[in-house]
Backbone as CSV, one residue per row, in Angstrom:
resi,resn,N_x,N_y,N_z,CA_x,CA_y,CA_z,C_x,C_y,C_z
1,UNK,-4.133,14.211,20.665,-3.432,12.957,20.671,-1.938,13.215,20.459
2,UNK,-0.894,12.709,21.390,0.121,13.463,21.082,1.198,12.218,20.480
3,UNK,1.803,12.637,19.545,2.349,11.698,18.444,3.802,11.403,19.242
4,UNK,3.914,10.488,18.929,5.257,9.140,19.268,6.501,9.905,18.136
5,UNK,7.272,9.276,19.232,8.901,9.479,18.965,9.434,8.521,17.319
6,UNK,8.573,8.053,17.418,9.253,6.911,16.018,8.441,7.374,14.985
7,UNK,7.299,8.601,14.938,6.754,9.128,13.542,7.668,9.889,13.181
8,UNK,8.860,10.659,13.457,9.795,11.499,13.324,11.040,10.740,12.857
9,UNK,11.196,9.409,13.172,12.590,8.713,13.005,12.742,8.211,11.954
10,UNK,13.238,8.475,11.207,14.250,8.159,9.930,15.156,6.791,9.712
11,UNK,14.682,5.948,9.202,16.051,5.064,8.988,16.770,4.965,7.764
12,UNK,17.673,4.577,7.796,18.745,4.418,6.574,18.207,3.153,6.087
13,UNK,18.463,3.446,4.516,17.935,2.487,3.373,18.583,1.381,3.922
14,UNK,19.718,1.070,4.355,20.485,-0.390,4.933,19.338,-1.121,5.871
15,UNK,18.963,-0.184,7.053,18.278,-0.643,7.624,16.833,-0.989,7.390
16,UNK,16.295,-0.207,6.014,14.585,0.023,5.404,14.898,-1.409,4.746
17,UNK,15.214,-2.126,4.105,15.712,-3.116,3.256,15.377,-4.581,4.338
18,UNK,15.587,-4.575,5.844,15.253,-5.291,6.749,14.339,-5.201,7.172
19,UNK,12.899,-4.452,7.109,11.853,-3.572,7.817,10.638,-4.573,6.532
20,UNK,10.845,-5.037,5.843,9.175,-6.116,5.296,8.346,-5.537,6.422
21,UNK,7.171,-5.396,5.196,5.717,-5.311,6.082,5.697,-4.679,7.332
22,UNK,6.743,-3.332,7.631,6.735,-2.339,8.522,6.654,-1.061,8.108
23,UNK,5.690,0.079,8.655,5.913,1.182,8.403,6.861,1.935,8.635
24,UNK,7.811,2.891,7.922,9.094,3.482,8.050,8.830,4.853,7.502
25,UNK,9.722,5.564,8.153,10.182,7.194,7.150,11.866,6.758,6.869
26,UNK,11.672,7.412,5.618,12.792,7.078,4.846,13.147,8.425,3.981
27,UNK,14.530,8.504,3.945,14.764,9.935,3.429,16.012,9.568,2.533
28,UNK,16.042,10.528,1.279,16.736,10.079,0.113,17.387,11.444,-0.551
29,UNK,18.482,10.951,-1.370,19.027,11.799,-2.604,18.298,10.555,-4.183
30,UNK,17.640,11.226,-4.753,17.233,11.027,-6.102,18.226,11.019,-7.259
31,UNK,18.760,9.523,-7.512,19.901,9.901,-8.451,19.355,9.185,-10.031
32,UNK,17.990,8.729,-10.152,17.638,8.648,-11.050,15.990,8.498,-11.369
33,UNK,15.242,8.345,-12.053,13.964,8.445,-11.977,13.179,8.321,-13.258
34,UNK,12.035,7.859,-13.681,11.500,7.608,-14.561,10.165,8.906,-15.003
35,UNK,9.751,8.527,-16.072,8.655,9.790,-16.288,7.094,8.691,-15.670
36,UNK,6.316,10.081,-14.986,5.696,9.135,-14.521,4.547,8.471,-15.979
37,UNK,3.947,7.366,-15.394,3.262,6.733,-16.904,2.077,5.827,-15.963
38,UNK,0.877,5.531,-17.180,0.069,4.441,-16.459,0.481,3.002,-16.431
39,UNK,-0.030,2.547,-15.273,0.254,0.919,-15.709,-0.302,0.190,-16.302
40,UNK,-0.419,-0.856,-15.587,-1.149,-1.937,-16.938,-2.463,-1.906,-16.754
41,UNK,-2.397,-1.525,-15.117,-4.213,-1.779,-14.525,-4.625,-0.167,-14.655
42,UNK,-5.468,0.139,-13.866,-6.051,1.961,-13.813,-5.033,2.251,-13.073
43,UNK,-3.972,1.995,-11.858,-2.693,3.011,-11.337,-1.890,3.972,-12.045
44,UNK,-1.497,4.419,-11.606,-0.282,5.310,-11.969,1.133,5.194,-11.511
45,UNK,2.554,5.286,-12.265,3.495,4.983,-11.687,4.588,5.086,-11.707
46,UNK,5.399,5.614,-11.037,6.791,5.771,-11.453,7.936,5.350,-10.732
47,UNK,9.159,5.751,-11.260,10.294,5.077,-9.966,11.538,5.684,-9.917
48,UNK,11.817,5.374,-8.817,13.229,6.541,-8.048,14.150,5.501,-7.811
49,UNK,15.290,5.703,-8.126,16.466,5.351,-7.200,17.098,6.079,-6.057
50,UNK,17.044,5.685,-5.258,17.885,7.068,-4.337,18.866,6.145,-3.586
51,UNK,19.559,7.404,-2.558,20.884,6.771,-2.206,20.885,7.472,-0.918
52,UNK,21.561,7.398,0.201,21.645,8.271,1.941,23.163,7.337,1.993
53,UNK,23.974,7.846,2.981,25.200,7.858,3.484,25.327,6.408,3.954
54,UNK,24.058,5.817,3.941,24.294,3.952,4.449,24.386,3.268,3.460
55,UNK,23.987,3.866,2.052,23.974,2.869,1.147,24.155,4.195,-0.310
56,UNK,25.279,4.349,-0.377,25.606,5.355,-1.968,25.930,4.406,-3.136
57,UNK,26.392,3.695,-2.834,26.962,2.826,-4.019,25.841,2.083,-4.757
58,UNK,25.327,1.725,-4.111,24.013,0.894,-4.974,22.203,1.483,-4.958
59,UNK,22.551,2.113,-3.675,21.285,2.598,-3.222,19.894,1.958,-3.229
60,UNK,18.614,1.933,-3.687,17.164,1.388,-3.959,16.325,1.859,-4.805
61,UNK,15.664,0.895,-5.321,14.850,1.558,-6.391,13.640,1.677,-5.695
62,UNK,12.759,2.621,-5.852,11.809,2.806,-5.248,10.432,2.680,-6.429
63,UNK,9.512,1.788,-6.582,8.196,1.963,-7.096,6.981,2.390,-6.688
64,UNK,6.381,3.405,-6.766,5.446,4.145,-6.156,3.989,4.291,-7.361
65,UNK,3.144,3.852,-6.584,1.861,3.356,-7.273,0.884,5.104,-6.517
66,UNK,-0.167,4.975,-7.354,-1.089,5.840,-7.335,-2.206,6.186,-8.421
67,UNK,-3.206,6.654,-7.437,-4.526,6.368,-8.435,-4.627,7.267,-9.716
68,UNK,-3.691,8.185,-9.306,-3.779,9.709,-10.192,-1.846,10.247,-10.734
69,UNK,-1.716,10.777,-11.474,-0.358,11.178,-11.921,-0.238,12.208,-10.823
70,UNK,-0.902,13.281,-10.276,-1.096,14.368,-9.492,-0.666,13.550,-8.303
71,UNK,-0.598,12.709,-7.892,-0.386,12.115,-6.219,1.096,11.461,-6.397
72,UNK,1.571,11.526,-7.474,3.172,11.082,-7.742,3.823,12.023,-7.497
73,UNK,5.780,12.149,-6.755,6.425,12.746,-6.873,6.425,13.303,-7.936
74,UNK,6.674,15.029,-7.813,6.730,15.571,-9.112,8.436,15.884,-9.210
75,UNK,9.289,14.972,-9.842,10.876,14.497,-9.567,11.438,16.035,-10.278
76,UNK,12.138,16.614,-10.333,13.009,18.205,-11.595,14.307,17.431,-12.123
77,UNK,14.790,17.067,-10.834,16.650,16.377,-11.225,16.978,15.614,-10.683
78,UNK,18.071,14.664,-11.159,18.910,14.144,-10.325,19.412,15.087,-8.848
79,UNK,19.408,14.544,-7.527,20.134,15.688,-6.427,18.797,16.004,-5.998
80,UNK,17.562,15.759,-6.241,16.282,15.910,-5.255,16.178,15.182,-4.222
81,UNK,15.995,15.656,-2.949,15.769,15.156,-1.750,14.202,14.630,-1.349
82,UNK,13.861,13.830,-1.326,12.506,13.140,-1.158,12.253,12.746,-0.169
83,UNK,11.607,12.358,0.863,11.137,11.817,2.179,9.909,11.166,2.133
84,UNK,9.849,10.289,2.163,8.253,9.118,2.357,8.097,9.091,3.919
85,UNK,7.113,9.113,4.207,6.646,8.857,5.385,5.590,8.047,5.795
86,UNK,5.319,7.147,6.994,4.879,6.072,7.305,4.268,5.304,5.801
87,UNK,5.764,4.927,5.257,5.696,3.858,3.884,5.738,2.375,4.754
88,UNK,4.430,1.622,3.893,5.093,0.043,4.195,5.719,-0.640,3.429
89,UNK,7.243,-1.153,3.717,7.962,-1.986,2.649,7.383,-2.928,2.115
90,UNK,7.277,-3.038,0.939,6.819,-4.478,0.129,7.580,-5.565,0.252
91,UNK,7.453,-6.692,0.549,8.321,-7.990,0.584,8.278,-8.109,-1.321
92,UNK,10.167,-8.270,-1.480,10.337,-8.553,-2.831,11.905,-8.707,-3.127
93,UNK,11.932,-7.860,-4.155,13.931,-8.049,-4.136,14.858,-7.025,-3.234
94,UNK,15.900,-7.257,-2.515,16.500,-6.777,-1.766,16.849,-5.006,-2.117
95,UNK,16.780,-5.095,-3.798,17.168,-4.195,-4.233,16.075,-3.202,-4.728
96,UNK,14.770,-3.352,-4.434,13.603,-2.811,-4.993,12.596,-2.714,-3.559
97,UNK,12.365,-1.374,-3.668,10.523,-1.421,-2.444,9.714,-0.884,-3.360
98,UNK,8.401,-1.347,-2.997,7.343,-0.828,-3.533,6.510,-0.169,-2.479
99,UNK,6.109,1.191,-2.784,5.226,1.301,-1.934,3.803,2.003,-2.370
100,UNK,2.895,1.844,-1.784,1.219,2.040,-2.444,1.458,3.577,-1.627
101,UNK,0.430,4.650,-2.654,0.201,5.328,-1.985,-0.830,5.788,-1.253
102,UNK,-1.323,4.197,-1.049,-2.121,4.485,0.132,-1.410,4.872,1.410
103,UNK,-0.523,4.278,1.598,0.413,4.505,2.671,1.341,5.287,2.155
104,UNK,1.493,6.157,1.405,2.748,7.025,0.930,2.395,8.639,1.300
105,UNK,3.238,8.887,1.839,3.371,10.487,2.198,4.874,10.946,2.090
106,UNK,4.789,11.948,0.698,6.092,12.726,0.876,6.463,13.823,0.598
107,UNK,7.436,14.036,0.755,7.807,15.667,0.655,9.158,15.765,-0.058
108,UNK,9.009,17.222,-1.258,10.443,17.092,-1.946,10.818,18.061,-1.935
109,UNK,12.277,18.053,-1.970,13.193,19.459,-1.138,13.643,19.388,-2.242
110,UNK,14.467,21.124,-2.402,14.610,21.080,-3.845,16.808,20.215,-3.950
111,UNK,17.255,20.225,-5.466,18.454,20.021,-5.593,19.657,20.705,-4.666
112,UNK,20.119,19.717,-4.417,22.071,19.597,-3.771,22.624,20.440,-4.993
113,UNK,23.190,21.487,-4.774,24.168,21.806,-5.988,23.745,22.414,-7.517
């Protein structure tokens, strides 16, 4: 089955922020982050801010759910590069996505600097 041009395409957080209830790859600098912890229900959960060249100044917070601590970004520093792939945006605040990891796939490159 040979895979489509838009599983590879990347958009900028400016543009992920317009994308509700669409699957996206999204690629980031990690400029802050929480330890991961349980929630209130059986999930697991933690959260990123990150930032890309469309949006540095304010960037997004990212909330990422999961059944297990092991299926969470494992974050080292500020300056980690992260990539989610086919994430669906949560409809919510302009300044926050959530995404399940049922739909979460990512990969972390190590620190800038």
């Amino acid at each position: 089955m040979a895979r489509r041009h838009d599983d590879y395409r990347f958009l900028k957080i400016r543009d992920v922020i317009g994308a509700i209830n669409q699957k996206v790859n999204l690629m980031g600098v990690v400029v802050e982050f929480s330890i991961p912890k349980q929630s209130r229900g059986t999930d697991y959960f933690c959260k990123l801010k990150i930032v890309d060249e469309s949006c540095q100044s304010s960037g997004i917070t990212v909330n990422i759910f999961a059944e297990n601590m092991e299926k969470l970004p494992h974050i080292e520093s500020d300056g980690d590069i992260i990539q989610f792939f086919h994430v669906v945006v949560a409809p919510g605040s302009t300044s926050c996505l959530i995404f399940s990891i049922i739909f979460l796939s990512f990969s972390k490159h190590y620190s800038i600097g």
